[in-house]
C-alpha positions as CSV (number, residue, x, y, z in Angstrom):
1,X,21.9,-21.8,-7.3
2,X,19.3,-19.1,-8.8
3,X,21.1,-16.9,-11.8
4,X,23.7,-14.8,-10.9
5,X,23.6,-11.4,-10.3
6,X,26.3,-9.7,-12.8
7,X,27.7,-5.8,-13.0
8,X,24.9,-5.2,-15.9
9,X,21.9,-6.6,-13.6
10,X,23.4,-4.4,-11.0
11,X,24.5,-1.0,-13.4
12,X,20.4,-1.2,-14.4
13,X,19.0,-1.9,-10.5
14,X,21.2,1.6,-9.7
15,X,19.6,3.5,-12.3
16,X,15.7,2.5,-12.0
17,X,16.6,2.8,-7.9
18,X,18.1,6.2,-8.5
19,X,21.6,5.5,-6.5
20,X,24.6,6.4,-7.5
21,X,26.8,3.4,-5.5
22,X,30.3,3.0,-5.3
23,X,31.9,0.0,-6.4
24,X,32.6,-1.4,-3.1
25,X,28.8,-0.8,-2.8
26,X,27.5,-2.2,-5.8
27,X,29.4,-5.2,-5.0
28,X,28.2,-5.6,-1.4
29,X,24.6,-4.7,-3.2
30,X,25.1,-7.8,-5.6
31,X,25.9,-9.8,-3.0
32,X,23.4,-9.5,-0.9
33,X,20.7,-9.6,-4.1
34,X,22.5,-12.9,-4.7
35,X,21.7,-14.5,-0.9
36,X,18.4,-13.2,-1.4
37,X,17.7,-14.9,-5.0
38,X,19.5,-18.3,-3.3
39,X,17.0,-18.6,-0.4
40,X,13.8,-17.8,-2.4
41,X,15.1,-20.3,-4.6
42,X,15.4,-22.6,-1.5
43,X,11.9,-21.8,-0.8
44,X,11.1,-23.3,-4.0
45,X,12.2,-26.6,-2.1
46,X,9.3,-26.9,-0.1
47,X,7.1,-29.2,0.1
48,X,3.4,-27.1,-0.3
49,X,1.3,-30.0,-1.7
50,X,-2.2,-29.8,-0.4
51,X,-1.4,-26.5,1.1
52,X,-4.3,-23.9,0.3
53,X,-3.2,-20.3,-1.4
54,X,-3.5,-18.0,0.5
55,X,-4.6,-13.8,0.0
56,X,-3.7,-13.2,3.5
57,X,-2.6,-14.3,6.8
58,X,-5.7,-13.8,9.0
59,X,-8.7,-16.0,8.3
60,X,-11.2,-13.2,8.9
61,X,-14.1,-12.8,6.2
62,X,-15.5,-9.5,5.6
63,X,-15.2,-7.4,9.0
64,X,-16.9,-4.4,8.2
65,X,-20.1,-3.5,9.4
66,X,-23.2,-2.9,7.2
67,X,-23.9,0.9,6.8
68,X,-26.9,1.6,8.5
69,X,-27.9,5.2,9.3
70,X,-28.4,6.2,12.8
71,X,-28.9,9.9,12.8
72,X,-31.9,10.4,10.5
73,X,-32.9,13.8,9.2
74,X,-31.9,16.2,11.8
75,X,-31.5,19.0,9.6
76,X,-33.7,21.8,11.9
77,X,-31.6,21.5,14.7
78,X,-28.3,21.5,12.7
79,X,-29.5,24.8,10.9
80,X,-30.3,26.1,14.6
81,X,-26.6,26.6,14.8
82,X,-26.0,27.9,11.6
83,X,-25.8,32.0,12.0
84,X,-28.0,32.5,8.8
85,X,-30.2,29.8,6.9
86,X,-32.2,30.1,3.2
87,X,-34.4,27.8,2.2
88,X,-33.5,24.7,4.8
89,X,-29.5,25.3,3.6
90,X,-26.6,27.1,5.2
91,X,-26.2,30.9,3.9
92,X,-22.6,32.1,3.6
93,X,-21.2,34.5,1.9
94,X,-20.6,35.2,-1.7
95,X,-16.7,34.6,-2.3
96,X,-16.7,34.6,-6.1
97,X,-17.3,38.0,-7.7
């Protein structure tokens, strides 16, 4: 059986949780802490000898695609929309005094 949960384990999960439990709660809280610590302990039970770590459940290598740009330098045409241009950039006006 994994350790057992006691009223001081419990008093310090409340307070770095933030709750402010009853005491039926906290002691339907430790219970339920305490199934959860007896099957991960279980788990410990298994056999995983010649079983290969794992960092994630899909085999998938790197899916992204490689960054290629497809747009090239269209900077005339965007400034075409622009209502005033300088010097190949957008004008706009001055907003800091």
């Amino acid at each position: 059986m994994a350790k057992q949960i006691d009223d001081e384990t419990m008093e310090n999960v409340c307070i770095l949780a933030k709750l402010s439990l009853t005491d039926q709660e906290k002691e339907k809280a430790k219970k339920d802490m305490q199934e959860m610590l007896d099957y991960v302990e279980k788990l410990d039970e298994l056999d995983t000898e010649g079983v290969e770590p794992m960092s994630h459940i899909f085999g998938g290598q790197n899916v992204f695609r490689e960054d290629v740009v497809t747009n090239g330098d269209n900077r005339d045409a965007m400034l075409k929309n622009a209502p005033k241009s300088k010097e190949g950039q957008y004008q706009v006006p001055k907003t800091i005094g």
